[in-house]
N, CA, C and O atoms as a MOPAC input file, in Angstrom:
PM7 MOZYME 1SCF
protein

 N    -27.35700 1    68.00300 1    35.07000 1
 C    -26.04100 1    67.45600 1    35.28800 1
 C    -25.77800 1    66.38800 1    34.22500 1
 O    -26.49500 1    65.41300 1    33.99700 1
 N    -24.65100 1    66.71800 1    33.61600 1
 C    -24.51200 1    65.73200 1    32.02900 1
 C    -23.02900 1    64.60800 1    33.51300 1
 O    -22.20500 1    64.83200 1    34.39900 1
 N    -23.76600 1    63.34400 1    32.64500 1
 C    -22.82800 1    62.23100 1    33.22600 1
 C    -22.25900 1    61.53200 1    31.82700 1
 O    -22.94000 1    60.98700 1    30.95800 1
 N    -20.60700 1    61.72900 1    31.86400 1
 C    -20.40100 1    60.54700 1    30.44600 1
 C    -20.62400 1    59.32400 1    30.72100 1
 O    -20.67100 1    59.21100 1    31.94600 1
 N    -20.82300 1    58.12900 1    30.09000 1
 C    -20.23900 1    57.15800 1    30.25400 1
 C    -19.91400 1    56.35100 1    30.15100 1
 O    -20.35800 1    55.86100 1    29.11200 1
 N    -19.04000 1    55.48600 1    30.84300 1
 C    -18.16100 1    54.71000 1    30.00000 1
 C    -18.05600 1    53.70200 1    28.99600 1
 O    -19.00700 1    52.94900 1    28.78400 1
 N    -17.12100 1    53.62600 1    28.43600 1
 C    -17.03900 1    52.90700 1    27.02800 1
 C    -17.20800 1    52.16700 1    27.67800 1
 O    -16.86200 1    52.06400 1    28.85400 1
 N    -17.99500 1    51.24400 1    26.79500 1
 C    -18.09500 1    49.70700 1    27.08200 1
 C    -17.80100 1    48.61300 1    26.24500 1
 O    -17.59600 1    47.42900 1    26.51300 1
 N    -17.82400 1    49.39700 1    24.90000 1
 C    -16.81500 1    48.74900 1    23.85300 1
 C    -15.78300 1    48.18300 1    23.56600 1
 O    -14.90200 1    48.56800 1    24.33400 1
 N    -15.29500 1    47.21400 1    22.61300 1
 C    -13.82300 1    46.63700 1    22.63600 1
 C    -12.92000 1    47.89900 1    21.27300 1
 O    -12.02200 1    47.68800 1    20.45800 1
 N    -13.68800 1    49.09300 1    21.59500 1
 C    -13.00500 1    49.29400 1    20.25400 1
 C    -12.39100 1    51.50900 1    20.69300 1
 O    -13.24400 1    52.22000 1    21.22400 1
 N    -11.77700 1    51.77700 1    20.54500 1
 C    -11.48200 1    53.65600 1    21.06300 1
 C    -12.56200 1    54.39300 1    20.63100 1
 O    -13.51000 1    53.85500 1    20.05900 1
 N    -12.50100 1    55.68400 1    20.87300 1
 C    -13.44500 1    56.24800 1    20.50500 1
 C    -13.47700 1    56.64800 1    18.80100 1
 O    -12.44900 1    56.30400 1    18.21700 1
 N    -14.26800 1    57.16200 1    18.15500 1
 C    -14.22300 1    57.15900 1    16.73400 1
 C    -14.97900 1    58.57700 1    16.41000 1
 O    -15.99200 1    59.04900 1    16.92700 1
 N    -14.04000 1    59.14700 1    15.25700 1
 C    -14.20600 1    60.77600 1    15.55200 1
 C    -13.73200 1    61.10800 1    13.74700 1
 O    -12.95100 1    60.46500 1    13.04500 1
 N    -14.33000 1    62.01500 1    13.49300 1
 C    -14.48800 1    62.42800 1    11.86200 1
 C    -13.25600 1    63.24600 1    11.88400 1
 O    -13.14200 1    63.87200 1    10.83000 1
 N    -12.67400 1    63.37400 1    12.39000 1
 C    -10.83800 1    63.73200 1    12.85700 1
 C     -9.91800 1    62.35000 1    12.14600 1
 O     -8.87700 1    62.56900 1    11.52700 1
 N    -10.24700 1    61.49500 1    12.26000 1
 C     -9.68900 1    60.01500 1    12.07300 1
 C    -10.04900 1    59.99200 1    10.49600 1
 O    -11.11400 1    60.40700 1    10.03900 1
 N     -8.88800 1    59.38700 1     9.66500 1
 C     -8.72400 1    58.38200 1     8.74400 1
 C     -9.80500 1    57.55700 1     8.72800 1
 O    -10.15900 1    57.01000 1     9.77200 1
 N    -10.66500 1    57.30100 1     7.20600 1
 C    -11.96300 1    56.64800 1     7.53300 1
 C    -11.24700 1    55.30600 1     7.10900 1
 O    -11.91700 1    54.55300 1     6.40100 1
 N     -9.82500 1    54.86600 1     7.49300 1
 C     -9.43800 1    53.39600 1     7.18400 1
 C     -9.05300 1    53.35700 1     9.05200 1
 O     -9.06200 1    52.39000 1     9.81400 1
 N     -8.82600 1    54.41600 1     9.25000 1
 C     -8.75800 1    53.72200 1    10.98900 1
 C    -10.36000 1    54.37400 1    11.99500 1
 O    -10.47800 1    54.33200 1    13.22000 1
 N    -10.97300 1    54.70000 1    11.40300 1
 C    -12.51500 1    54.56000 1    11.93500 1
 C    -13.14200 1    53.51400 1    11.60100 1
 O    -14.11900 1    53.17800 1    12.27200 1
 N    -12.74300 1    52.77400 1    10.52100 1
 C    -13.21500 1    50.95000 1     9.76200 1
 C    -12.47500 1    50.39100 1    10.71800 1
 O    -13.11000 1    49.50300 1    11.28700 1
 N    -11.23700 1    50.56200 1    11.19300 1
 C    -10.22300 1    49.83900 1    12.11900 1
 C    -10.28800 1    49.44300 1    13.33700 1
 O     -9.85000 1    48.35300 1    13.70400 1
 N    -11.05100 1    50.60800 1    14.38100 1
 C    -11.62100 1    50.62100 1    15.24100 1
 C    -13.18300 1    50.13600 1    15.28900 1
 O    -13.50900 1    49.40300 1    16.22300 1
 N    -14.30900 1    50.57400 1    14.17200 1
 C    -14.94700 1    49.66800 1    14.57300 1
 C    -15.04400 1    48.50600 1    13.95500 1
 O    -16.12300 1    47.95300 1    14.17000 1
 N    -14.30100 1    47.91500 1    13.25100 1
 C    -14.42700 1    46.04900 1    13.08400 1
 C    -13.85100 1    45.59400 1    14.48900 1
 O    -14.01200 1    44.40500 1    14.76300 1
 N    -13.36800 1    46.18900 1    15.17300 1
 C    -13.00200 1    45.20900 1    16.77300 1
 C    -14.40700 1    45.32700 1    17.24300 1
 O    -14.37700 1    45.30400 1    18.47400 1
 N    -15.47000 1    45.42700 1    16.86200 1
 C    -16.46700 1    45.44200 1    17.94000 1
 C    -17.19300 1    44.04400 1    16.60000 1
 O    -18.37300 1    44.16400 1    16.27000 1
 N    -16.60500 1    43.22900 1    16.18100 1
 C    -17.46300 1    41.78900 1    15.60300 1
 C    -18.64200 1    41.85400 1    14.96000 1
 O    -18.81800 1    40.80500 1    14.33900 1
 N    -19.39600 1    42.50100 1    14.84900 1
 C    -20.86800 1    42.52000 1    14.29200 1
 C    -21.13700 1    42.29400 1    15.50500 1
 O    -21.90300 1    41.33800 1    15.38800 1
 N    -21.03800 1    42.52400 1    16.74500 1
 C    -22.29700 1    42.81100 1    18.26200 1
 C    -22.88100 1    44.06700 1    17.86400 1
 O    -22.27600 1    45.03500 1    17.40400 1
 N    -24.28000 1    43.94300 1    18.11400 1
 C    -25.27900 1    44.66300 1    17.85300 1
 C    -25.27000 1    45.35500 1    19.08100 1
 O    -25.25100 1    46.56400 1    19.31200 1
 N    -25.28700 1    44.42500 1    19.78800 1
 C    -25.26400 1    45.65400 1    21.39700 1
 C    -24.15000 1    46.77700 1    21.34100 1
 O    -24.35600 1    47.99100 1    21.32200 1
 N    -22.84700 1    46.08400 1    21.31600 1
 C    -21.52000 1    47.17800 1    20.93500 1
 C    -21.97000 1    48.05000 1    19.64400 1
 O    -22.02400 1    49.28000 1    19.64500 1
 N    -22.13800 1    47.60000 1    19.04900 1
 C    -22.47400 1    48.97400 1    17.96600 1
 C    -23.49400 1    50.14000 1    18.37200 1
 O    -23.27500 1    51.27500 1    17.94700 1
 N    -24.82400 1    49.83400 1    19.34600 1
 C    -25.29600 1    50.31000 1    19.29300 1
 C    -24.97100 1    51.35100 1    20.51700 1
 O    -25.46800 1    52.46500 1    20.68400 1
 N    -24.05400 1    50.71700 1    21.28100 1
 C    -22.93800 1    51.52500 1    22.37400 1
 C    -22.60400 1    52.79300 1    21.94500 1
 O    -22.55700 1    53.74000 1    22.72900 1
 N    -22.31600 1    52.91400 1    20.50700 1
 C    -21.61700 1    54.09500 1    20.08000 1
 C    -22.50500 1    55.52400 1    20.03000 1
 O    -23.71200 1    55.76300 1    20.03500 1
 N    -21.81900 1    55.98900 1    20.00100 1
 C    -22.82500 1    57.63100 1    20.24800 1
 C    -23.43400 1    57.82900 1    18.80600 1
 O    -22.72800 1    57.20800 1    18.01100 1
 N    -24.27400 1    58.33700 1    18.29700 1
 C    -24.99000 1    58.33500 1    16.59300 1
 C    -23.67300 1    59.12200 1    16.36400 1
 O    -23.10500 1    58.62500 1    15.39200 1
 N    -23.05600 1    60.02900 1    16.81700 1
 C    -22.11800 1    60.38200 1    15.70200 1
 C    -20.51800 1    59.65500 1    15.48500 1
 O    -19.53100 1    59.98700 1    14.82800 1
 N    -20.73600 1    58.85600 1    16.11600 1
 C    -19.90100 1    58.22600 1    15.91600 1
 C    -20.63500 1    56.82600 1    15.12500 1
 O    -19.81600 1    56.06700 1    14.60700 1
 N    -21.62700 1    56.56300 1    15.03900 1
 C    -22.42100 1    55.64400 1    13.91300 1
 C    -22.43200 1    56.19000 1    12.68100 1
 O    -22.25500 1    55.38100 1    11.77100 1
 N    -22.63100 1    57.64400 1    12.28900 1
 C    -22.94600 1    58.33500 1    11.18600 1
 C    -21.62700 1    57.90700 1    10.85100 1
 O    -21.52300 1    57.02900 1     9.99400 1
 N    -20.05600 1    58.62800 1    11.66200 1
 C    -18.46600 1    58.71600 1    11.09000 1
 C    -18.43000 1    57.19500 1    10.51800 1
 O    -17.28700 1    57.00900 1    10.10000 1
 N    -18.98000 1    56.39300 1    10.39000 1
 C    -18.72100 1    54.77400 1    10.57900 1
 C    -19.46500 1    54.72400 1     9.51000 1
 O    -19.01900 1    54.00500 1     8.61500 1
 N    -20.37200 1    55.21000 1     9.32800 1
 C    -21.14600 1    55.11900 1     7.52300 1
 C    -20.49900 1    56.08500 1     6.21500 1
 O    -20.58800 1    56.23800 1     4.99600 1
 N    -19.86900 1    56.54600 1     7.29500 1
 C    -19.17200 1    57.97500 1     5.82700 1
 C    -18.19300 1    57.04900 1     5.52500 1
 O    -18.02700 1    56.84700 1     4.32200 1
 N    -17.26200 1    56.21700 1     6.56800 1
 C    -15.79200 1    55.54100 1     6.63300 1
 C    -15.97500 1    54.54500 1     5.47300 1
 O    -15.17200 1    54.23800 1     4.59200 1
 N    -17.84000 1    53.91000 1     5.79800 1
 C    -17.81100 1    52.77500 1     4.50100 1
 C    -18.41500 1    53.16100 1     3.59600 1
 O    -18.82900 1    52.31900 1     2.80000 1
 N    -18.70100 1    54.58700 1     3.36300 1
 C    -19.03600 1    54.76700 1     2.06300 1
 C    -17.72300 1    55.20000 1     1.12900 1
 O    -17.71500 1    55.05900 1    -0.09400 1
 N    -16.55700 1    55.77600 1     1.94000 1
 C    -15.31600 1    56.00900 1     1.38100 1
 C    -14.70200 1    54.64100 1     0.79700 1
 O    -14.30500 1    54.37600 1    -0.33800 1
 N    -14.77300 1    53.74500 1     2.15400 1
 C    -14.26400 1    52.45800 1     1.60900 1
 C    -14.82400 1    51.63300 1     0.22000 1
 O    -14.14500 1    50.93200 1    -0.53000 1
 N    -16.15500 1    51.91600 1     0.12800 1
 C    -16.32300 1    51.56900 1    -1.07300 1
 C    -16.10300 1    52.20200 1    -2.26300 1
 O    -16.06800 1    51.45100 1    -3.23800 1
 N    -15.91100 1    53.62300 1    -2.50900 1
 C    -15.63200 1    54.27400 1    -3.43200 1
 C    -13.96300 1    53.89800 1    -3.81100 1
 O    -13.40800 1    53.77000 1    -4.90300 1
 N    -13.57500 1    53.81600 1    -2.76600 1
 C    -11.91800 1    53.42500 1    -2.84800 1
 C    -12.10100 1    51.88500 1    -3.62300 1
 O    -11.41000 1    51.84000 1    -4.64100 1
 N    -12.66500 1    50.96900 1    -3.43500 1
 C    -12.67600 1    49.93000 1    -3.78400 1
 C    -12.98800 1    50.00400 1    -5.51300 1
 O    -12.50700 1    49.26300 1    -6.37000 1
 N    -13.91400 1    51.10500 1    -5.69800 1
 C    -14.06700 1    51.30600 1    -7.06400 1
 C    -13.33800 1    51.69200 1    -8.03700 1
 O    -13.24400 1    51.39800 1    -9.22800 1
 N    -12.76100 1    52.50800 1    -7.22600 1
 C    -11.36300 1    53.18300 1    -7.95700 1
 C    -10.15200 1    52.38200 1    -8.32700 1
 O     -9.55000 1    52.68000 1    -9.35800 1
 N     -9.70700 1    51.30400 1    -7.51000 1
 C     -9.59700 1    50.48000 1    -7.54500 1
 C     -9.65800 1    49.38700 1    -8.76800 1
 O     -8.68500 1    48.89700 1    -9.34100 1
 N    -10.63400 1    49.20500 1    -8.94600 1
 C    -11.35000 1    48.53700 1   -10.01800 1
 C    -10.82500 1    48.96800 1   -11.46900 1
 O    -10.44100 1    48.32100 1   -12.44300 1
 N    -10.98400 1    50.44100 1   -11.17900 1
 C    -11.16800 1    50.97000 1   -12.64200 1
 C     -9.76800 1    50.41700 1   -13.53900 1
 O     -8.94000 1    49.83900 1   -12.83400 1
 N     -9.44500 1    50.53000 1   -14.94100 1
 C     -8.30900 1    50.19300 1   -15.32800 1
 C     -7.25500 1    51.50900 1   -15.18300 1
 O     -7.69500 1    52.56300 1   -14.72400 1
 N     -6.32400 1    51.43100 1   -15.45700 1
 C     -5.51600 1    52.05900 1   -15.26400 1
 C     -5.68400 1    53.34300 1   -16.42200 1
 O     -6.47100 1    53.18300 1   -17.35500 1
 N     -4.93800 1    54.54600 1   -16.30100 1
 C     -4.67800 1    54.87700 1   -17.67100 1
 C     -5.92100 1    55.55000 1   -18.16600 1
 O     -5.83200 1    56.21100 1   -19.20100 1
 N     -7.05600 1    55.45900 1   -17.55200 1
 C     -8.37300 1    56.40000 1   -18.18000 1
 C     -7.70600 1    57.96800 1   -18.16300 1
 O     -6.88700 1    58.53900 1   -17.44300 1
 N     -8.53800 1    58.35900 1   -19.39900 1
 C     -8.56800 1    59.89300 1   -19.26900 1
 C     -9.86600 1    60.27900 1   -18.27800 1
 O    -10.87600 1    59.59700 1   -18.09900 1
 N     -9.52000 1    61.63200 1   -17.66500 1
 C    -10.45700 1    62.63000 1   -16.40500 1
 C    -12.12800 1    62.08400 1   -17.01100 1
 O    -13.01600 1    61.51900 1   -16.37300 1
 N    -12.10400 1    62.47300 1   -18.33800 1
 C    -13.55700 1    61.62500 1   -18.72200 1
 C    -13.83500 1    60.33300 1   -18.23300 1
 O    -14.41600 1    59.97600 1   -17.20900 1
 N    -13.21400 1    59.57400 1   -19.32800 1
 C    -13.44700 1    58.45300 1   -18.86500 1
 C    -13.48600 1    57.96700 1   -17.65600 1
 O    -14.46200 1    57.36600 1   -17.20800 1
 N    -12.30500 1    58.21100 1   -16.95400 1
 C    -12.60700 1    58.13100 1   -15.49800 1
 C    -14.07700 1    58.40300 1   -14.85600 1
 O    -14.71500 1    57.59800 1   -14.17800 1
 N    -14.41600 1    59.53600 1   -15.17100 1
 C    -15.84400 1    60.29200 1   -14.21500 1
 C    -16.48000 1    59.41900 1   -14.70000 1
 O    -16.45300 1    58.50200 1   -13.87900 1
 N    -17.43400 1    58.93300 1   -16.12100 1
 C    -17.87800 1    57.99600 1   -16.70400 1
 C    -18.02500 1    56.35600 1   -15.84700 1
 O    -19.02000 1    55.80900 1   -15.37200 1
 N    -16.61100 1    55.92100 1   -15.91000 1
 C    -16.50100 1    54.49500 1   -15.23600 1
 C    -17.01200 1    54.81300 1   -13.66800 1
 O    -17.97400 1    54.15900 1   -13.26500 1
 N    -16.52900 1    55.58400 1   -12.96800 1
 C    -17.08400 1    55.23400 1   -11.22800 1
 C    -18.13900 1    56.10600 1   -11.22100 1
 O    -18.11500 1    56.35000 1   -10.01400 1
 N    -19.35200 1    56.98500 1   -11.78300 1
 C    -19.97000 1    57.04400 1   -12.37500 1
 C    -21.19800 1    55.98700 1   -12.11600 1
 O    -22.00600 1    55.82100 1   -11.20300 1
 N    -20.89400 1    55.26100 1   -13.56100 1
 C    -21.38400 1    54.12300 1   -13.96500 1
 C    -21.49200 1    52.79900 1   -12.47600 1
 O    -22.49400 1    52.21200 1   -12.06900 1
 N    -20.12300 1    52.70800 1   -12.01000 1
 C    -20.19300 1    52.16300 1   -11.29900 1
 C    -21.07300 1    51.83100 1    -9.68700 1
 O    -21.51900 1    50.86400 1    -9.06900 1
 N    -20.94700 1    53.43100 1    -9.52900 1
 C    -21.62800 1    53.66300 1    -8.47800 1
 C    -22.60500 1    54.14000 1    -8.47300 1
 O    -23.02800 1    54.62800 1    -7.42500 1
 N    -23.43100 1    54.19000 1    -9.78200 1
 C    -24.78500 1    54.15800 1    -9.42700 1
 C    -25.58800 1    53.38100 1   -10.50200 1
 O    -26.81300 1    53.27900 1   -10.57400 1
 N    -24.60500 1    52.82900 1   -11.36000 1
 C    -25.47900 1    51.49900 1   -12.20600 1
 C    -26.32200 1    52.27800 1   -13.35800 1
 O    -27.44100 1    51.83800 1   -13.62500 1
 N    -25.80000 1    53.49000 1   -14.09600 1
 C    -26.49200 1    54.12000 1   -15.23500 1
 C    -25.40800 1    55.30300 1   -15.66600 1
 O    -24.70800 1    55.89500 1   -14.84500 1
 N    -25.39700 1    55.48700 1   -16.76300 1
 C    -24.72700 1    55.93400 1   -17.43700 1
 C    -24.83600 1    57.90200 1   -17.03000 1
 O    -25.90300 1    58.44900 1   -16.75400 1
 N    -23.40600 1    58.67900 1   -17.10000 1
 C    -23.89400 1    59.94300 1   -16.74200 1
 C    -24.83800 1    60.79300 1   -18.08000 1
 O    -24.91000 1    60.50700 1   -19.27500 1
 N    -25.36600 1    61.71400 1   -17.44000 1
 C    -26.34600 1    62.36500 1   -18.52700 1
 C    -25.56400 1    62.71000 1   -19.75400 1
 O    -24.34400 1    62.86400 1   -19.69300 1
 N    -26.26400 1    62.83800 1   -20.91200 1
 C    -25.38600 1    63.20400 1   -21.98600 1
 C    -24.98800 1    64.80800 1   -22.12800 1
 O    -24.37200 1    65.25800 1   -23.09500 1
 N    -25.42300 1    65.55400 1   -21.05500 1
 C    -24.56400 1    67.38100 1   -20.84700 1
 C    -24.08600 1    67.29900 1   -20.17300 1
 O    -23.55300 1    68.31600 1   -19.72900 1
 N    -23.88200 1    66.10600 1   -19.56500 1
 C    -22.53900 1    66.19200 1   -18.31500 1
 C    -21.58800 1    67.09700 1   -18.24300 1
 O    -21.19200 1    67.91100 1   -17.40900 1
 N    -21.18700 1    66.61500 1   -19.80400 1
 C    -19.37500 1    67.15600 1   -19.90000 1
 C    -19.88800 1    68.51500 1   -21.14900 1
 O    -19.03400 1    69.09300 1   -21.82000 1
 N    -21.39700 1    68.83800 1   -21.26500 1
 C    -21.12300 1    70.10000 1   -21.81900 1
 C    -20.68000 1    71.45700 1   -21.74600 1
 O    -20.35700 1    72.19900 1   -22.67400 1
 N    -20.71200 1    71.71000 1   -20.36300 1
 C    -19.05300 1    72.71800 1   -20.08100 1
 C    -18.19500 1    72.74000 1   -20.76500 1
 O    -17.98300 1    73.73100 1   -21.46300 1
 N    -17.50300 1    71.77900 1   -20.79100 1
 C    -15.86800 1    71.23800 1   -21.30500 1
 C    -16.21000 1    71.42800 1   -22.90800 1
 O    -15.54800 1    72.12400 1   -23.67700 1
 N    -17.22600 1    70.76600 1   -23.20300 1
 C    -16.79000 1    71.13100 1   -24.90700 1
 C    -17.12900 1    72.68200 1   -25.25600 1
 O    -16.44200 1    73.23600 1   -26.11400 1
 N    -17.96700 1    73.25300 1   -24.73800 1
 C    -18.38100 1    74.81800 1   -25.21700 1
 C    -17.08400 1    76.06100 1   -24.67500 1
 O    -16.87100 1    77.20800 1   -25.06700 1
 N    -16.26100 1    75.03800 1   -23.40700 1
 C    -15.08700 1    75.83100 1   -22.94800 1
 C    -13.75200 1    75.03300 1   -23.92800 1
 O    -12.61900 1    75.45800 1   -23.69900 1
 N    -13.89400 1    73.96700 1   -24.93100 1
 C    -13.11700 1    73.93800 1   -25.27000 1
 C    -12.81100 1    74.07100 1   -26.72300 1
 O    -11.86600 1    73.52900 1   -27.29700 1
 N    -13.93400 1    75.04300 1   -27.39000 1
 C    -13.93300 1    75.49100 1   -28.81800 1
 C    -13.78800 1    76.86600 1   -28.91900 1
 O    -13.76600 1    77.40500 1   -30.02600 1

């Protein structure tokens, strides 16, 4: 016999259906309580790590200057997000498809 039960959280339920800016939304109402966080079902902990791994990529993008070309672009967040430069055949597709 499966029993749900109840939220005990200050925050709705949180579901990979949701906007990962209103799955960040819902859970920042729960403060950094460790108990409330740990309230949440794991998949709704996992949706809550994808939400801030989006949020940070957004933040990077962000960052970047305006106006990069598709290279440069891949290059800068890239670089950014993992602190080393991409391999030098990265983009060898593109030049052997573009001669």
């Amino acid at each position: 016999m499966n029993t749900v039960q109840a939220r005990t959280t200050k925050c709705g339920p949180i579901s990979d259906d949701m906007p990962w800016q209103e799955r960040l939304r819902e859970y920042r109402k729960l403060d950094n309580d460790s108990c409330s966080i740990m309230s949440l079902t794991p998949q709704e902990r996992a949706s809550v790590s994808s939400a801030m791994s989006a949020e940070d990529r957004q933040r990077i993008v962000d960052s970047l200057p305006k106006g990069l070309s598709d290279r440069e672009f891949k290059r800068e967040l890239y670089f950014r997000t993992y602190g080393e430069h991409l391999p030098d055949d990265y983009f060898k597709d593109e030049v052997e498809n573009d001669v």
